[in-house]
C-alpha positions in Angstrom: 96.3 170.0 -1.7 97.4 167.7 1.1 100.5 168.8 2.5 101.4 166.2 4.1 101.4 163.3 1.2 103.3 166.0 -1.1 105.9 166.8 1.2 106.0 163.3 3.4 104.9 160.6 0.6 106.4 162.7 -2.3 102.4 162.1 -3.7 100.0 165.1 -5.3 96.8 162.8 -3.9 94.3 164.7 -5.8 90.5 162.9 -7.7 90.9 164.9 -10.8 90.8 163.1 -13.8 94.4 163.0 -15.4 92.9 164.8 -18.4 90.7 167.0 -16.7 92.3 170.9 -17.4 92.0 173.5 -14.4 92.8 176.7 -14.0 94.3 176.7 -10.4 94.2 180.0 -8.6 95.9 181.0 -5.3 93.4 182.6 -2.7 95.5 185.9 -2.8 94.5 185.7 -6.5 91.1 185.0 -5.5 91.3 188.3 -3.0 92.9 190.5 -5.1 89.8 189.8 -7.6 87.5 190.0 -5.0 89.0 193.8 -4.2 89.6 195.2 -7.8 85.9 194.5 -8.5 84.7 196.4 -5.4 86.1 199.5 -6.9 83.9 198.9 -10.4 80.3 199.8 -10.6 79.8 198.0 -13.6 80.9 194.5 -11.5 77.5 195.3 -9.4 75.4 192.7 -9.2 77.5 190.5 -12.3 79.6 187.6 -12.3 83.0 186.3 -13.3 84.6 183.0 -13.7 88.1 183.2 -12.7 90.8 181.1 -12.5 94.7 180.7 -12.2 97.0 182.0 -15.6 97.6 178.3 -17.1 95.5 175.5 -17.7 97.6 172.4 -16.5 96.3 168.7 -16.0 96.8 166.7 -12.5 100.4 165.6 -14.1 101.4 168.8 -15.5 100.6 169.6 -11.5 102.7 167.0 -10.2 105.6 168.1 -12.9 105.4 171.7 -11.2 105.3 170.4 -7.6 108.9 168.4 -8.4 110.4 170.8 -9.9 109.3 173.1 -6.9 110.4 170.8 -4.6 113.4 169.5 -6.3 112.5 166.0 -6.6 109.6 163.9 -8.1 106.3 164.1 -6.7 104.2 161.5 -8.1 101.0 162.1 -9.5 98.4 159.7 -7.6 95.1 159.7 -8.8 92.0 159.1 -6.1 88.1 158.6 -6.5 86.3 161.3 -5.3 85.4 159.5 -2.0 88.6 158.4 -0.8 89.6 162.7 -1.2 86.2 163.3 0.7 87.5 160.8 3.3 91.4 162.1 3.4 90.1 165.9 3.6 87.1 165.4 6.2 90.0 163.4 8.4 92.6 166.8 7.6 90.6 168.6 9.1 90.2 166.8 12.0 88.0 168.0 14.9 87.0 171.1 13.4 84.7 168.7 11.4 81.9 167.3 14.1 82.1 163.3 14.5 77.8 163.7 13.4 79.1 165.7 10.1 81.8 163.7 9.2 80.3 161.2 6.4 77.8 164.1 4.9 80.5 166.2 4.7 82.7 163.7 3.0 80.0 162.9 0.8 79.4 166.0 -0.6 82.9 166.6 -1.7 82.7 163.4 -3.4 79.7 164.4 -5.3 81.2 167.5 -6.0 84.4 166.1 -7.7 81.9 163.1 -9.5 80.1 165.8 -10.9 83.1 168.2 -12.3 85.1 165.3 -13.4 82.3 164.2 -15.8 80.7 168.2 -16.4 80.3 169.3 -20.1 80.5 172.8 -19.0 84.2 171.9 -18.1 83.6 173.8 -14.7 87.4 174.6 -14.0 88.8 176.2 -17.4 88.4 179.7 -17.1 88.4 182.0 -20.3 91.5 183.6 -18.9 91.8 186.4 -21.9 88.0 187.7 -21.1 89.3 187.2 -17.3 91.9 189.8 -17.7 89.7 191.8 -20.3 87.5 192.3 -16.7 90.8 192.5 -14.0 93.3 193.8 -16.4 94.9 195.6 -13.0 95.4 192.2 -11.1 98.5 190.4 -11.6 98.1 186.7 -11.4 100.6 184.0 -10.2 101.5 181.1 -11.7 100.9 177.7 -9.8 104.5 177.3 -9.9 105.1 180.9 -8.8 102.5 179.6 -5.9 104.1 176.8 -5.1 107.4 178.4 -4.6 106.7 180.8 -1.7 104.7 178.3 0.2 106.6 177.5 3.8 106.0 173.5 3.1 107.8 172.8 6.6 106.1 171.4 9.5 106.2 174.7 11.6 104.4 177.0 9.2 101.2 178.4 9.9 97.9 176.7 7.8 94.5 175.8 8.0 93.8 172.7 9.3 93.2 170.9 5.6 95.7 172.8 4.3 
């Protein structure tokens, strides 16, 4: 998410589809995961899909944002290439001026790609998720949202 058009612009800029479901999942989420399964033997050498608890659609994500934040934040669809462009530019120098456009291009082709995917590539089967992880705990996007610091002072990665 861009921070700055949520919590400046009041916008959730994001090249989802509107009807294109996703199971959002925080990093801690992703962490937690990541630790449970180095305790089990039997996740040696296997793989899981996870994801976030709900399945919500780029307005359902905009709805949570505003309720988060108190007022509306708009849901405001992008191609692919104009979110490659805004997140190769948030991160700013840490992105070489020679890497910029591959860079931006591949995150374009990425969200072409998942956008149009049969395999739906960002639903999780959340029941066989927690069947695997039933000791992590996962957070709502909502639940997310709300312990964020959104404030200008607060500590983030430079696309973040």
């Amino acid at each position: 998410m861009l921070r700055p058009l949520i919590v400046d612009e009041k916008r959730y800029v994001y090249p989802h589809n509107a009807k294109l479901e996703a199971n959002w999942i925080s990093l801690d989420d992703v962490g937690k995961c990541m630790v449970a399964a180095m305790d089990r033997p039997d996740f040696e050498g296997s793989w899981l899909n996870i994801g976030g608890p709900q399945r919500v659609k780029p307005p359902e994500v905009a709805a949570i944002l505003s309720r988060v934040f108190g007022h509306e934040i708009k849901y405001d669809p992008c191609t692919p290439k104009e979110f490659g462009d805004y997140l190769v530019e948030a991160f700013g120098d840490d992105v070489p001026a020679e890497n910029r456009e591959t860079m931006a291009a591949g995150i374009a082709a990425f969200y072409e790609y998942n956008n149009r995917a049969e395999t739906k590539p960002f639903e999780v089967n959340t029941d066989f998720m927690q069947e695997r992880l039933p000791e992590v705990e996962f957070e709502t996007l909502e639940e997310w949202a709300a312990r964020q610091d959104w404030s200008d002072e607060a500590h983030r990665p430079p696309a973040g």
